[in-house]
Phi, psi and omega in degrees: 000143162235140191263144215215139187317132153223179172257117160254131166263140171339298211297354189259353153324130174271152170232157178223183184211116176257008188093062178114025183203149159212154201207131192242115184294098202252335187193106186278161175306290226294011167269351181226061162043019187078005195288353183179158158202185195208111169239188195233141172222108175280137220238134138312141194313162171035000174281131143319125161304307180169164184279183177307118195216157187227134210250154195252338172237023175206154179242195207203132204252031187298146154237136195264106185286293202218169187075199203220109177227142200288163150201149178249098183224133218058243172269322196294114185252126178219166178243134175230178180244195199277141175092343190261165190229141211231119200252134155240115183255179167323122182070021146277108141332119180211154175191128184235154197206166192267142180235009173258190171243019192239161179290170162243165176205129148240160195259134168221114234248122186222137199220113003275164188293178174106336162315301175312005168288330162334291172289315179296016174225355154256009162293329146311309196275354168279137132227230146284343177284346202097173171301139162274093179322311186278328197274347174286314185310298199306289175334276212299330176310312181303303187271026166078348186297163160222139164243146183244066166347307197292353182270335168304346187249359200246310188268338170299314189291321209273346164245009184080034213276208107252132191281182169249165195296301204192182193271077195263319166295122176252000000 
C-alpha cells in the first residue's frame, strides 16, 4: 500500500472520549504502511491520563498545542506549555496530565503506528457501571502496555488531578 497526500479537517476527524482524555484519530498506521500514526488528545482541566505506564514496542512524540501539561517521565517531574516536545521511548515510565484549570491538547506522534487502535477497542469497555477492569488489563496485555496501578493516588494528590475511571493513555 502507499500512501498518498491528504487534507484531513478537525471536524471529519474521529474523536472518542475516554473521560478526561480524548483522542481525535488524525493519521492511522494503516496509512502509512504502519510506520507511524498520529493523534491528538484533548485533555480536560485537571485530568490524568492514566497513571504511570510504559509501552514495550513504541516510542511516543507530544507536542504541546495549547495549555499547560504536567509530565512525568521516570522521577523527572515538569509542567511545559503550547510548543514544547516531549520525547517518551520505549520502555520509560511516563505519564502526563493536563496541569491548568483551562482544556489543554497535545499532538502525539507514536512510531510505529498501530497503537492508537488501542483507544478505539477500549472505549467498549468504559460505561456507565465503570470500566471493565479485566478487559481494559487484557487490552493493555495485548498492545505491549505496563501500568504502575500504585501510582495513581500519589499522582492525583501530589498534583491536584482528577484520577480517571481506569488506564486509558499510551
Amino acid at each position: 500500500m502507499q500512501t498518498t497526500p491528504a487534507v484531513l479537517r478537525s471536524d471529519d476527524a474521529e474523536l472518542i472520549d475516554l473521560g478526561g482524555i480524548g483522542v481525535r484519530f488524525l493519521l492511522p498506521a494503516g496509512e502509512t504502511e504502519q510506520r507511524v500514526s498520529v493523534v491528538e488528545h484533548p485533555l480536560a482541566p485537571r485530568a490524568l491520563a492514566a497513571p504511570l505506564h510504559l509501552h514495550r514496542g513504541e516510542d511516543e512524540y507530544s507536542f504541546v498545542i495549547s495549555g499547560r501539561v504536567g509530565i512525568q517521565l521516570g522521577e523527572e517531574v515538569t509542567v511545559v506549555g503550547p510548543g514544547a516536545f516531549v520525547r517518551k521511548p520505549r520502555n520509560q515510565w511516563h505519564t502526563f496530565w493536563n496541569a491548568g484549570d483551562d482544556p489543554a491538547r497535545i499532538l502525539e506522534i507514536i512510531t510505529p503506528g498501530g497503537f492508537e487502535e488501542y483507544f478505539r477497542e477500549i472505549a467498549s469497555y468504559l460505561g456507565p457501571q465503570g470500566p471493565d477492569i479485566e478487559k481494559l488489563m487484557g487490552a493493555a496485555q495485548r498492545y505491549g502496555l505496563e501500568f504502575d496501578m500504585a501510582s495513581l493516588p500519589a499522582l492525583v494528590e501530589r498534583h491536584g488531578l482528577v484520577s480517571p475511571d481506569m488506564p486509558p493513555e499510551g
